[in-house]
C-alpha positions in Angstrom: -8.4 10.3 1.0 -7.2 12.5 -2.1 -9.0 13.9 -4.5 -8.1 15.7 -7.6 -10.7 17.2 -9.6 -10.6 18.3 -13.6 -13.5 19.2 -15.6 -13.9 21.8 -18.3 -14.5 25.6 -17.8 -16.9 26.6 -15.1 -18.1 22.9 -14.3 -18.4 24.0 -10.7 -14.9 22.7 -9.5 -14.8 25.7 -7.1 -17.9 24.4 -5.6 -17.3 21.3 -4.9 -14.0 22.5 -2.8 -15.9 24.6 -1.0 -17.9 22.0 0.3 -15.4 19.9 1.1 -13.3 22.3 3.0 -16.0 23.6 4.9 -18.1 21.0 5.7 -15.4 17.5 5.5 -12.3 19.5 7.1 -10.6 18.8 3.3 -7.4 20.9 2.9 -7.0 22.1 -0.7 -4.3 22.6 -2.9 -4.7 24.2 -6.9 -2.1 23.5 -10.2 -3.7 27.3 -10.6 -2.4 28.4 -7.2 0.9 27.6 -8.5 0.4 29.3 -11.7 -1.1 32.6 -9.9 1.9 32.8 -7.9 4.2 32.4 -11.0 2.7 35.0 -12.6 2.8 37.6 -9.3 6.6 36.9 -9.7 6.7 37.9 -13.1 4.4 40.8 -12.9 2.1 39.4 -15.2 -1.8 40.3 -14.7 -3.6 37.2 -13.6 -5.9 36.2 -16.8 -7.0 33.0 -18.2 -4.9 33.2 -21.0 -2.1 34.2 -19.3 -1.8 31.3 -16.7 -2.3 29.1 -20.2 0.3 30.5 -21.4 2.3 29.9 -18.1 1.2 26.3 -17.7 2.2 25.3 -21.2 5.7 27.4 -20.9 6.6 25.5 -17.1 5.5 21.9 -19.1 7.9 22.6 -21.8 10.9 23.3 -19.7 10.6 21.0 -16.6 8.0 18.8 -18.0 4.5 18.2 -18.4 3.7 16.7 -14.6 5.8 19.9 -12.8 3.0 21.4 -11.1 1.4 17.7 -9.5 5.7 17.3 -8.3 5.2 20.7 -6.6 1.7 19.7 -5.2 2.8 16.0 -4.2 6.0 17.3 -1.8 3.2 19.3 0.2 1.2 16.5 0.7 4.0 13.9 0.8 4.8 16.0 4.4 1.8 15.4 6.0 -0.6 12.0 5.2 -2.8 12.4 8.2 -5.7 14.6 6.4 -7.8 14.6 3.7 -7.1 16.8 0.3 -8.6 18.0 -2.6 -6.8 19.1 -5.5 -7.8 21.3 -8.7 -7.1 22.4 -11.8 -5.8 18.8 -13.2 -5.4 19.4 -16.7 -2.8 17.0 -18.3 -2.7 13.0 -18.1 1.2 13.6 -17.3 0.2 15.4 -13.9 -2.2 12.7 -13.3 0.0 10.2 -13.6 2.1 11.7 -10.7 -0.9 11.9 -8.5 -1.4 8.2 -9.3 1.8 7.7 -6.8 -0.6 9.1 -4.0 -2.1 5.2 -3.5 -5.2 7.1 -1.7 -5.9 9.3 -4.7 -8.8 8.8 -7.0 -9.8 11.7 -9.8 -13.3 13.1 -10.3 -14.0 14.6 -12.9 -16.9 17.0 -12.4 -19.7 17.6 -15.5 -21.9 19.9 -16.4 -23.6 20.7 -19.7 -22.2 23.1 -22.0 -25.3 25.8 -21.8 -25.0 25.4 -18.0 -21.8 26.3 -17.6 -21.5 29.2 -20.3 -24.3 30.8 -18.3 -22.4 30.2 -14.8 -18.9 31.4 -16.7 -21.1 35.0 -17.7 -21.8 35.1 -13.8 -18.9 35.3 -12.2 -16.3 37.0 -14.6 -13.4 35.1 -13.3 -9.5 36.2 -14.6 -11.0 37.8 -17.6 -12.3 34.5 -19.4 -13.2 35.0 -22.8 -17.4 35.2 -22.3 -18.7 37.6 -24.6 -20.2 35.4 -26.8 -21.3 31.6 -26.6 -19.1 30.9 -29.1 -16.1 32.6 -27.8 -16.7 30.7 -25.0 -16.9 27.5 -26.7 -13.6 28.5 -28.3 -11.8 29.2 -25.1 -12.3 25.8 -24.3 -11.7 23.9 -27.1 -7.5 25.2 -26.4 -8.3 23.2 -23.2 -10.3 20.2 -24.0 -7.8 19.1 -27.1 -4.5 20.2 -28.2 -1.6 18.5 -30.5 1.1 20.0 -28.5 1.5 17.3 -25.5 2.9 20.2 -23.2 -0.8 21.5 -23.3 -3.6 20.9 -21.2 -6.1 17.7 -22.6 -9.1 18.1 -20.6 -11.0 15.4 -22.7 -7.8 12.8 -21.9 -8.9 14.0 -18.4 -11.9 12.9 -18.6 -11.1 9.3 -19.5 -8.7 9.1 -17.5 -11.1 10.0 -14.0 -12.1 7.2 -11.5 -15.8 8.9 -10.9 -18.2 11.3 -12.5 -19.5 14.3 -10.4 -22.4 15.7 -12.3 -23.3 18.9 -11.8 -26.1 20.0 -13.4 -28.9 20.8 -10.6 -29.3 22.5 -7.4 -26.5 23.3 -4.9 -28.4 20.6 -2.4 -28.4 18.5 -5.2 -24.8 18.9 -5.7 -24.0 18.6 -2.3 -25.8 15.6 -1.8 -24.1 13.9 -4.9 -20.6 15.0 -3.3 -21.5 12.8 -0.3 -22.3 9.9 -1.9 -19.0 10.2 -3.9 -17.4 10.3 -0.7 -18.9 6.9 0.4 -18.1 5.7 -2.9 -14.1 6.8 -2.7 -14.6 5.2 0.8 -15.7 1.8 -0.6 -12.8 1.9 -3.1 -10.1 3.1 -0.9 -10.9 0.1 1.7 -7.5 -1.9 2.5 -8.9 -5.2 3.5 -5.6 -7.8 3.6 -6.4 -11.1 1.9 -6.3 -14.4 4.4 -2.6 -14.9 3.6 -1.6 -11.4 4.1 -3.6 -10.7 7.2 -2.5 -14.6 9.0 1.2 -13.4 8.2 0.2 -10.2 10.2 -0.7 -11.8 13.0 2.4 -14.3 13.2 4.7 -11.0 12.8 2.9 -9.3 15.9 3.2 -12.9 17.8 6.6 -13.0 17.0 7.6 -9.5 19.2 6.8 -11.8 22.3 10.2 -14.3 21.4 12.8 -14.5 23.8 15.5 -15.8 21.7 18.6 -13.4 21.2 19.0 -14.1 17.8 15.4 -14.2 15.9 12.5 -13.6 16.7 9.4 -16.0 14.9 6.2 -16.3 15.3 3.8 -19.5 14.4 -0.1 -19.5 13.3 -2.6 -22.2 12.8 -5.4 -21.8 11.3 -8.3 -23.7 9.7 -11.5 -22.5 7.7 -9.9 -19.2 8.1 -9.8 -19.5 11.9 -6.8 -19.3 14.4 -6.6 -22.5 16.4 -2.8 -21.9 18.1 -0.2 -20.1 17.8 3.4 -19.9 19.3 6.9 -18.0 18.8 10.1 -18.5 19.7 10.9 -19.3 23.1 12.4 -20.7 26.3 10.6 -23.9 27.6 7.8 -22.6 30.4 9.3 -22.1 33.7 12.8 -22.0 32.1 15.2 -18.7 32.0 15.7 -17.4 28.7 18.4 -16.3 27.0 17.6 -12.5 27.4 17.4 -13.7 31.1 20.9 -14.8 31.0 22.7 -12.8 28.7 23.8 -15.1 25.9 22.9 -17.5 23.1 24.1 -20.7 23.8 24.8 -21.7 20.4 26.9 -18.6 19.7 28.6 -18.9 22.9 30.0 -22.5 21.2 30.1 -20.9 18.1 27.6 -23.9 16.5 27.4 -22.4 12.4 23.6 -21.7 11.5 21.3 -24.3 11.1 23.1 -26.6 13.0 23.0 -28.6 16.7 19.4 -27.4 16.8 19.4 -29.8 19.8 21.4 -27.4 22.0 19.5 -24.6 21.5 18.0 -22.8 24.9 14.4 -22.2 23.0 11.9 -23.9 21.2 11.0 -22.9 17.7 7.8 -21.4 16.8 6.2 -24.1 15.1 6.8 -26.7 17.4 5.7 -24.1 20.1 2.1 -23.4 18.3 1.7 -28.1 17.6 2.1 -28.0 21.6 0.1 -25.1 22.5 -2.6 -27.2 20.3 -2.2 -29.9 22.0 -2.2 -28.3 25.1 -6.0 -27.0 24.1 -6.8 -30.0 22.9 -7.6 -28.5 19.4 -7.5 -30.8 16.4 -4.8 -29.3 13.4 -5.2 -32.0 11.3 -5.6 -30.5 7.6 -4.8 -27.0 9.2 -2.5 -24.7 7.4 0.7 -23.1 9.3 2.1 -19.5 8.7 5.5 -18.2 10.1 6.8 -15.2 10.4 10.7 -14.4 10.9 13.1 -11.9 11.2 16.9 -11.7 12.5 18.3 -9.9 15.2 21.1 -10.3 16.6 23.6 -7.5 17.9 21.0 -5.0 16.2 20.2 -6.8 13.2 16.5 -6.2 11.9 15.8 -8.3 8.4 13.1 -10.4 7.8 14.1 -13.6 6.7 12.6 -16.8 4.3 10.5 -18.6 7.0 10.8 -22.2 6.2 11.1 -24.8 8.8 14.4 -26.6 10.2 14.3 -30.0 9.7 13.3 -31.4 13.3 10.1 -29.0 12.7 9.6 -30.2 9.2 9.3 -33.8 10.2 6.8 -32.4 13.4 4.9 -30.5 11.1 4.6 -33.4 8.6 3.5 -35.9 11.5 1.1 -32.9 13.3 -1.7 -33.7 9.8 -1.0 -30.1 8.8 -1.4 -29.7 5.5 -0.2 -26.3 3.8 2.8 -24.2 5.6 2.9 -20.7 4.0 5.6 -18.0 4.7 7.8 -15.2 2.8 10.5 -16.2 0.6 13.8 -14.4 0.0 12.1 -11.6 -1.6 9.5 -11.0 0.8 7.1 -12.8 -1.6 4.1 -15.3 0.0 4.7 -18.5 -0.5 2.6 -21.6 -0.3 4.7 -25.4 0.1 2.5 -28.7 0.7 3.1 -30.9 3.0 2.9 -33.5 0.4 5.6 -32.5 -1.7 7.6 -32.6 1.8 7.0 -36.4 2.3 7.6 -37.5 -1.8 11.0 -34.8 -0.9 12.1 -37.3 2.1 11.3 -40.6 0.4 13.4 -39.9 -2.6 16.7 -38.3 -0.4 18.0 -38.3 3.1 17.8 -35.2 4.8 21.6 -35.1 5.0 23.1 -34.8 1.3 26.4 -37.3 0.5 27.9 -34.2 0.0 27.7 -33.3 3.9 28.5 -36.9 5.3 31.7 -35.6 6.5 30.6 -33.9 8.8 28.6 -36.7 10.9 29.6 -39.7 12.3 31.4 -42.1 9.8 29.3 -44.9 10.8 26.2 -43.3 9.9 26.2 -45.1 6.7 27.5 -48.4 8.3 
């Protein structure tokens, strides 16, 4: 989880970090930090205006989102905790955030009067407090500003994913942090759709092939629920290729997608029909997912998983009735069965183009 907070002048950002690091483990990082340490390098004394003035000069020469770049490399080297960022104050360093996928921004509210009083308080880097309305004025250089290498709080604002609102007791506050917790929780969930999470499972059910050149895995599944499954392999009780040491069809030298016949294992697919049968499970109107990848001699590429045409025709006569894989571009696809049988009963599997290479009586 990452959170970046923005909010205007003494909203009670500080707060809210402070909670969070002590009491969720959070580690913080601060666009200010950055800015504080800019100006101990140039000997500058650490005031509001001056770390403006900083912030606006850094935009304008390595543009607006430099200080999220500088934050993002940090947090880029170590995914396995839980952040919190402050001081976001353009929509440019937002948008780098927004490359953080787990990042949401909050931006934390309080009323005017409230904060003005807090602001008086605690007398932070000199901010400009002697009167309401210098106060007010301070601001407004924040909240809007024509020059798009300034800080736009109020772009912020409209930009943020949740409100924190912050005008109430600390308990109050800190009670409202948890439930935006639960709330970033709820939003951050990665639940897979069916497709995705069925195309999961045939990858991991793949890793059990032992053929030397892919490795595939099969699922069926109806209403949502796995019936069979299978990968590439050996028949039971047979040795396998890893066994002995070479791919048959190599050995030969047999061009891809040929002489299926001769081939030491037993696709996926048909695996997972006869591990169905073998249960006794009814597939008709099921759906199939596979999964491949190459690998041969150290080859690691996922593949287009569509059937040969001995498991085309088993899968068409099994009653299945949707077959769903990746394509070329490691996009889902979705074929019909349907389409498979109107394909067959307009053209032979075997084009006139490729009747050389068969039999000359074939046509006879």
């Amino acid at each position: 989880m990452i959170l970046g907070l923005t909010g205007y002048l003494a909203c009670g950002k500080g707060t809210v970090i402070d909670y969070l690091k002590d009491k969720r483990n959070f580690i913080s990082f601060s666009c200010s930090d950055i800015l504080r340490e800019e100006c101990k390098l140039k000997g500058l004394e650490i005031t509001r205006d001056n770390l403006q003035n900083l912030g606006n000069e850094l935009r304008e020469k390595y543009g607006n989102g430099i200080l999220a770049q500088r934050i993002v490399e940090k947090i880029n080297s170590d995914k396995t905790k839980n952040y919190v960022i402050d001081s976001i104050r353009t929509p440019d360093e937002i948008n780098v955030f927004r490359k953080l996928k787990e990042f949401r921004l909050v931006f934390v509210d309080s009323p005017i009067e409230t904060r003005y009083e807090r602001a008086k308080l605690r007398l932070k880097e000199k901010e400009h407090v002697d009167s309401f309305e210098d106060f007010k004025k301070s601001e407004e250089k924040e909240r809007i500003n024509p020059n798009p290498n300034f800080q736009k709080l109020d772009d912020c604002k409209k930009l943020s994913d949740f409100i924190l609102l912050n005008d109430s007791s600390l308990e109050d506050l800190h009670y409202r942090i948890l439930n935006l917790l639960l709330k970033v929780q709820i939003d951050l969930r990665k639940k897979p759709n069916w497709d995705s999470y069925f195309l999961k499972v045939a990858e991991d059910i793949s890793k059990r092939s032992n053929c030397l050149s892919a490795t595939g895995g099969a699922v069926i599944v109806k209403n949502n629920v796995i019936l069979s499954t299978g990968y590439i392999g050996s028949p039971r009780g047979v040795t396998d290729c890893f066994e002995k040491g070479y791919c048959l069809r190599r050995k030969l030298n047999v061009p891809s997608g040929e002489k299926y016949e001769i081939c030491a294992s037993v696709h996926a697919e048909q695996n997972a029909i006869i591990n169905a049968a073998r249960k006794g499970q009814k597939i008709v109107g099921a759906k199939m997912y596979l999964f491949m990848k190459k690998i041969y001699l150290g080859e690691e590429k996922i593949v287009k998983a569509y059937p040969c045409y001995i498991c085309k025709k088993i899968i068409i006569n099994s009653g299945i009735n949707e077959f769903i894989g990746y394509d070329d571009n490691l996009n889902i696809v979705h074929y019909k069965i349907s389409d498979w049988i109107n394909e067959l009963n307009q053209k032979d599997l075997v084009s006139e183009d490729n009747l050389d290479k068969y039999d000359s009586n074939y046509m006879k």
